[in-house]
Phi, psi and omega in degrees: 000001187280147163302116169259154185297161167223179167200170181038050184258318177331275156349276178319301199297343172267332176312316164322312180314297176290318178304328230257282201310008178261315162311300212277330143341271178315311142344310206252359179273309209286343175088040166253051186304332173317293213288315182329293216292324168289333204247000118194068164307284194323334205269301192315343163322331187303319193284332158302118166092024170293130126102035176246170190260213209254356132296007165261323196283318185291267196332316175291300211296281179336339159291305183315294163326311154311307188279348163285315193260353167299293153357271179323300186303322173296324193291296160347296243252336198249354186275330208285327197270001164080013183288137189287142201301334167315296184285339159315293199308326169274307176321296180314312180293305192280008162286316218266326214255331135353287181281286176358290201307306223291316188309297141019255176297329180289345213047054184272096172240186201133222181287336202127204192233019167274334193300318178293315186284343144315313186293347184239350187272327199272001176264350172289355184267327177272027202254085185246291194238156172343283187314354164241037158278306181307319194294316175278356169261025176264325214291312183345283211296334184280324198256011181260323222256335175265356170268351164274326173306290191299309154312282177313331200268065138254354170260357176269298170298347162245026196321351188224044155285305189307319156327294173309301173307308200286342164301277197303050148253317210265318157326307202291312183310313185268005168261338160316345178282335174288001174268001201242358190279004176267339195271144180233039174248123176298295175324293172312314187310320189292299197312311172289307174326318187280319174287350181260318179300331161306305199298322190290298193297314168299358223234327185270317168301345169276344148301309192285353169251000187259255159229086193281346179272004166277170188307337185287285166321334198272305181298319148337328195254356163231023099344272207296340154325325196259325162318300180319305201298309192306312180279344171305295185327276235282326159294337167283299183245036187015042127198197176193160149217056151259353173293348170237034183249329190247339171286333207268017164274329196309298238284309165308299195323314199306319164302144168299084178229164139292349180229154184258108177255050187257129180298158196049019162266116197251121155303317178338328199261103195245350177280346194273319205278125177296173168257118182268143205246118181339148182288170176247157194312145088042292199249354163322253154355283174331298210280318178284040158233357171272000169242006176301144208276348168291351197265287168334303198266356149326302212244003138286272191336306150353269192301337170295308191282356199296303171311338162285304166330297183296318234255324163294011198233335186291296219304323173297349191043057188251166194284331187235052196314338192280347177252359170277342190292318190295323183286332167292311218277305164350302172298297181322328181288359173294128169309329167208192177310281196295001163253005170270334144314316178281319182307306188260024154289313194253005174279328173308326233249302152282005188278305169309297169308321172302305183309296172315322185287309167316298194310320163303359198232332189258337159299332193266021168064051193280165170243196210298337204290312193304322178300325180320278225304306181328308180279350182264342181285304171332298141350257214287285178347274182315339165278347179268334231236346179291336183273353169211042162178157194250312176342266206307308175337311179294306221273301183312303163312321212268285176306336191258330147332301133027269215288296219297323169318311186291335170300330147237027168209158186275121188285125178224181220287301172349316186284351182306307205265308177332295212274331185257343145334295185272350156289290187285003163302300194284349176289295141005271207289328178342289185300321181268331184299317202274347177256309190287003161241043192311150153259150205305325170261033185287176197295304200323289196316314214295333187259008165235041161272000000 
């Protein structure tokens, strides 16, 4: 339950903000609330991919986007033909396990594969005949295109921001070595060394994806030049000082500017800047993790569990199978067992606070307008708050789903008990799928070896 530090956080969360309120706004002038509300799920595309630059950032995201608006056309398309819920329910599971995989090889990171399957559960409400499947998968299409807008354009007007951040990261990182020159525990020293060369080496890839032979790119490259230099020193001779010689730059790096003005960095200067070995393709990677057999059994486990989950919330005769499929696939998004455990704890726990705080927000009786603000306030709340605490994140997420329900449909006290019934149905199943697939190399396993 502990807060982790974050950064850069500001920026995304209002760009997300602003793409959702622009979707629900424009909606509620056409007298379309519905349509609002899909596009913006879709607008939420925004929230993916932070801080990577743009060759990586057009591509992911336009993926991310396809596979939203696929969803959505699936979802329509099976509420307008009247398709039985049993078979909705299996389509939605082998998608979810689908979009993983999918996340996976692309590196699509951000909330997840939950995201979509809300964006396909929520296209059944304007879908009462064949004929409004195009429209709402237009609306899709229409709110993935501003949340690709809303996302790109600070790499457009910025192009060497994501540089720049990643630099001042890769600084912060090599000033954490200086909490170790006193220290004689070998492990941490090490453990920090690998973490400042890490931070260093992404950081030179991220130039190199950016514009590395402009005046910018170049002076970014000879920063990290002298960084590189900095952590050689500090391995040798267990310390430097050249390390607070080159760090007391992060705090500028962190701003948003176009031209890079940091004294005593010549862009000129190319004997100082190390060689870096070119990034590897996009779709290089992408294709050996879509055939990789860890991804693969990744992303079944995905789809079982998503299809156990719901087919348990029916058996249960709960109101909402579909949000126990969101507490499976969600929890499961845990990096090992015990964070799969934590995850779906704390999704439970906020989801049940999140919902009573919706209920409490919809006694007063809002109209459409109070809900916009609402969900554009939640949103960007969950957007400060995802990189660091998962609880509030859920509890914040968990109301404001809420709300979006509430825009076209009548909300009553229930859903409260409902969304955390079928949430921890699926949190459950998460949680038993994720132990009978332990991976060999999780901590658990590794510490009842």
């Amino acid at each position: 339950m502990r807060v982790r530090p974050a950064d850069a956080t500001v920026g995304p969360a209002l760009r997300v903000g602003s793409g959702v309120a622009i979707a629900l706004v424009v909606g509620g002038l056409l007298g379309h609330p519905m349509l609002g509300a899909i596009a913006g799920l879709g607008a939420i595309t925004a929230a993916f991919c932070r801080h990577q630059p743009m060759p990586l950032l057009a591509p992911r995201l336009m993926i991310y986007g396809a596979i939203s608006v696929a969803f959505v056309f699936l979802g329509s398309f099976m509420s307008a033909a009247n398709v039985p819920t049993a078979i909705q329910l299996l389509t939605f599971s082998v998608g979810a396990g689908v979009a993983a995989h999918l996340f996976t090889a692309f590196e699509i990171t951000g909330p997840g594969p939950v995201v979509v399957l809300l964006s396909g559960s929520a296209a059944a409400g304007p879908s009462n005949t064949l004929a409004d499947v195009p429209v709402v998968t237009a609306a899709a299409v229409a709110g993935a295109a501003l949340g690709l807008v809303a996302a790109l354009a600070p790499r457009i007007l910025h192009p060497m921001g994501a540089a720049r951040l990643a630099v001042a990261r890769a600084l912060a990182a090599v000033a954490r070595l200086e909490q170790f020159e006193e220290s004689r525990d070998v492990a941490a020293r090490k453990e920090a060394v690998v973490g400042a060369r890490g931070a260093l080496a992404h950081a030179h890839s991220t130039i190199d994806l950016s514009h590395p032979t402009s005046q910018h790119g170049r002076a970014l490259s000879a920063v990290l030049a002298e960084a590189d230099a900095a952590v050689d020193e500090w391995i040798e001779a267990g310390a430097s000082h050249r390390i607070s010689s080159v760090t007391r730059h992060e705090r500028e790096l962190r701003k948003i500017r176009r031209t890079c003005d940091i004294p005593d960095y010549d862009p000129s200067d190319t004997v100082r800047i190390r060689h870096v070995e070119s990034p590897v393709s996009l779709w290089t990677t992408a294709h050996e993790r879509l055939i990789s057999s860890t991804s693969i059994a990744s992303a079944i486990r995905t789809a079982v569990a998503a299809a156990i989950s719901s087919y348990a919330a029916v058996g249960l005769h709960l109101a909402h199978p579909m949000w126990a499929m969101f507490g499976a696939v969600a929890a499961l998004q845990g990096l090992s067992f015990a964070h799969t455990v934590e995850r779906g704890i704390q999704r439970a726990i906020g989801n049940l606070v999140g919902a009573l705080l919706a209920i409490a927000f919809l006694a007063a009786g809002p109209l459409y307008w109070h809900l916009v603000i609402g969900i554009v306030v939640l949103l960007i709340l969950a957007e400060l708050w995802a990189p660091r605490q998962y609880a509030v994140t859920s509890m914040v997420l968990g109301a404001g789903t809420v709300l979006f329900v509430a825009l076209g449909a009548d909300i009553t006290s229930d859903v409260a008990f409902d969304r955390a019934a079928d949430t921890l149905v699926g949190v459950v199943v998460g949680i038993v799928i994720a132990a009978l697939t332990l991976s060999p190399t999780d901590p658990i396993r590794a510490e009842g070896a």
